[in-house]
C-alpha positions in Angstrom: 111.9 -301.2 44.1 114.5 -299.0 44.6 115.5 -295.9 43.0 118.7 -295.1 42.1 120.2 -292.3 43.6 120.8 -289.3 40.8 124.5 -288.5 40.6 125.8 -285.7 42.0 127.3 -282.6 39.9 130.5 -282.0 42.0 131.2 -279.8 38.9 128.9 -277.0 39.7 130.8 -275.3 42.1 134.1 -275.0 40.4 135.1 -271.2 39.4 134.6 -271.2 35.1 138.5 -270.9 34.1 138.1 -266.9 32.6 137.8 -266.2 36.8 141.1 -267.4 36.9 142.6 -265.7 34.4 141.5 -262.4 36.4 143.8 -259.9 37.4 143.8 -256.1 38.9 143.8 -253.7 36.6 146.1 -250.7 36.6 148.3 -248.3 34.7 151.9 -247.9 34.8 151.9 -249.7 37.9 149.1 -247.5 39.7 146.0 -250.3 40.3 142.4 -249.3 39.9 139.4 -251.4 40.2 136.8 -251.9 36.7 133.4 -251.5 36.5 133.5 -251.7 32.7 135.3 -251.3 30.0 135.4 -251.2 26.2 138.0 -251.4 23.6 138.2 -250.6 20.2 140.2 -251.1 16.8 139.1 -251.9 12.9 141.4 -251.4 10.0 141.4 -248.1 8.5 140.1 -248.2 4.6 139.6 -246.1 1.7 136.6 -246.9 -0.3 136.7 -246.2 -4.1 133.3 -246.0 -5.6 133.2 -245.9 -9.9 130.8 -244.0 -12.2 128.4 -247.0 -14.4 129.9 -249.9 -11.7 127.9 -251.5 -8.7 131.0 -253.1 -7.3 132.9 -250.9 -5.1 137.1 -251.7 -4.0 137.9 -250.9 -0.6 141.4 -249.9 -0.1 143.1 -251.4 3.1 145.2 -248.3 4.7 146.5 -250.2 7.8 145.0 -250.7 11.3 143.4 -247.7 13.6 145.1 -247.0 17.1 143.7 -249.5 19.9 141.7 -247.4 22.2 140.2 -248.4 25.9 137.4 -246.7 27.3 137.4 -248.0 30.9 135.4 -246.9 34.0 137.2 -247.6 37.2 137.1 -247.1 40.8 138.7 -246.6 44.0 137.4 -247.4 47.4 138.2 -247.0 51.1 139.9 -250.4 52.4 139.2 -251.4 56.3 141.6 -250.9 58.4 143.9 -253.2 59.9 143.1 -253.5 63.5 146.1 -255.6 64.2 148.5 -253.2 62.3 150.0 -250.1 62.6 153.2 -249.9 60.6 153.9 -248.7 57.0 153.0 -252.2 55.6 149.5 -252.2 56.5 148.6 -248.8 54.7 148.4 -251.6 52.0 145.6 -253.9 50.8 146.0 -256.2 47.6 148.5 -254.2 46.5 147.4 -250.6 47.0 146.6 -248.2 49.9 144.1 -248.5 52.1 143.1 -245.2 51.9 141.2 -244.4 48.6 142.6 -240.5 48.1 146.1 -241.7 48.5 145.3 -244.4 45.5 143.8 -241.6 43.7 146.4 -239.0 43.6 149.1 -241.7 42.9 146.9 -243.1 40.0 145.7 -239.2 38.6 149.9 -238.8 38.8 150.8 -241.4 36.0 147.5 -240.5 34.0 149.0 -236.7 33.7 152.4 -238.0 32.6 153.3 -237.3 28.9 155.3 -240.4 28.8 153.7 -244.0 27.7 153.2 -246.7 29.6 151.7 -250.5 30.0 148.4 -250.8 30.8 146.8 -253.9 32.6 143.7 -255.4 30.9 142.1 -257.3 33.6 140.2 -259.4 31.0 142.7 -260.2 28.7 145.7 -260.8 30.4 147.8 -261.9 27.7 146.3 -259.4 25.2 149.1 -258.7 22.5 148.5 -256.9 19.5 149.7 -257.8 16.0 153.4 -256.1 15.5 154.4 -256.3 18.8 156.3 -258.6 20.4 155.8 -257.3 24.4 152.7 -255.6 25.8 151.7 -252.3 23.8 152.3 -249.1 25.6 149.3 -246.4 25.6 149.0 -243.0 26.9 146.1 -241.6 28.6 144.0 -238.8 26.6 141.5 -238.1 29.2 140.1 -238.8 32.7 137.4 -237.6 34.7 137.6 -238.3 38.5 133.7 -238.1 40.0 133.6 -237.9 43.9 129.8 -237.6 45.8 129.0 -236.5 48.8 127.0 -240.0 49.4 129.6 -242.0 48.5 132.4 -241.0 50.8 135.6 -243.0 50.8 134.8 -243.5 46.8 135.2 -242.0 43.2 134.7 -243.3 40.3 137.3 -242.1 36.8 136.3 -242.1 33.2 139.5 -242.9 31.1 140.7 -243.1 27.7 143.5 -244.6 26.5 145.1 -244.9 22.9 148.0 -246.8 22.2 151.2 -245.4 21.7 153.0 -246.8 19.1 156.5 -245.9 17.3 157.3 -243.0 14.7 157.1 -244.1 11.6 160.5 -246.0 10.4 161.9 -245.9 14.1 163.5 -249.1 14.9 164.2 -249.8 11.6 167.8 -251.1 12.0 170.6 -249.8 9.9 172.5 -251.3 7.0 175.7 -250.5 8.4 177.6 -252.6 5.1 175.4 -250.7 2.6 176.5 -247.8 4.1 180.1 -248.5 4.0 180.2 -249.6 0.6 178.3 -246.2 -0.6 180.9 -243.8 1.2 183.5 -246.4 -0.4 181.8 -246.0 -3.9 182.2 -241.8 -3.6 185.6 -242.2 -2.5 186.5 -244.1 -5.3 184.5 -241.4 -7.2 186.4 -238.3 -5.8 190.0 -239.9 -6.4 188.6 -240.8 -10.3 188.0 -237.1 -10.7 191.2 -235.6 -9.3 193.1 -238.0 -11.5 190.9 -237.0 -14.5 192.0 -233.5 -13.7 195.2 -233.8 -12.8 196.0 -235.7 -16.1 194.3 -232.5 -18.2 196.9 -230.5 -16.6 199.5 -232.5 -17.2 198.5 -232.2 -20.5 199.1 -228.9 -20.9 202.3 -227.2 -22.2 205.1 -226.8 -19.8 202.7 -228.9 -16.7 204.5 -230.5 -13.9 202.6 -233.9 -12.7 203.6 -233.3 -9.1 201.9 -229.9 -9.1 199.0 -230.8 -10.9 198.2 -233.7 -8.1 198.9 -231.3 -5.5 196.3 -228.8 -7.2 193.9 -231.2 -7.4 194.1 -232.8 -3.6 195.2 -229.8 -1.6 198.4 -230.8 -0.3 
């Protein structure tokens, strides 16, 4: 009797899909590599306890800054035997040489301005609010180099989203606006007529002076 052949998993081999949906890391355009990374938000409460009652009421205050603690890396590319022009300094997208990535990566980290930063893991990571890609800013970084390890270093950084001031972007109610400096206008020339009218009232009062009195002309 024979026995039937067991079917064969051609499935096995296939990447899982989140492999895929991989991408380099990096911060305003500088790439790094990850070794691992964390990131971290809640909601920001206020929690009101009362005398002779067991149930508390936590107060929601709004969402905390989304932070990233990540731990990336640089490392020394082979060179292209075949090349020698400016194009081959560069290997999937940065240099070949691991100090030259460095310097150009430690150069955006110092910068005061914000910028995106590249979440290998979550590619299309968009937090609530938003309708683009958060910017963050870098708080700190530490850049470890060993004497072992040549043509590598590892960097500790720490990221915390930027945000906007409060009530910038807020856009502007241009017709409210004009119909408040219309309301004091009308306001103002009520008044001067009011008082132009109690000098007219008086003995002997001119209603051509008293306007001019009141308006400056």
């Amino acid at each position: 009797m024979a026995i039937p052949s067991r079917p064969r998993n051609t499935n096995r081999f296939i990447s899982p899909r989140w492999r895929s949906r991989l991408r380099l890391a990096g911060f305003k355009g500088q790439p790094f590599y990850v070794d691992q990374q964390g990131r971290s938000s809640g909601r920001r409460t206020v929690v009101h306890e009362y005398p002779k009652r067991d149930m508390p009421y936590t107060e929601d205050m709004g969402r905390h800054a989304m932070r990233y603690q990540i731990t990336g890396y640089l490392v020394q590319a082979p060179r292209d035997p075949q090349g020698t022009g400016p194009e081959h300094e560069m290997y999937h997208g940065m240099f070949r040489d691991y100090d030259l990535a460095r310097d150009n990566l430690e150069r955006v980290l110092c910068e005061p301005s914000p910028g995106p930063l590249n979440d290998p893991y979550n590619p299309g990571f968009i937090l609530q609010g938003y309708s683009s890609q958060p910017l963050f800013m870098c708080e700190r970084y530490t850049i470890v180099e060993q004497r072992e390890r040549g043509g590598f270093c590892s960097i500790e950084m720490s990221f915390v989203e930027a945000g906007a001031a409060a009530g910038a972007g807020v856009p502007t109610d241009t017709a409210g606006q004009v119909l408040i400096a219309a309301n004091a206008a009308m306001a103002a020339a009520a008044s001067a007529m009011n008082a132009a009218q109690q000098r007219i009232n008086r003995p002997g009062a001119d209603l051509k002076t008293a306007l001019a009195a009141e308006t400056g002309q």
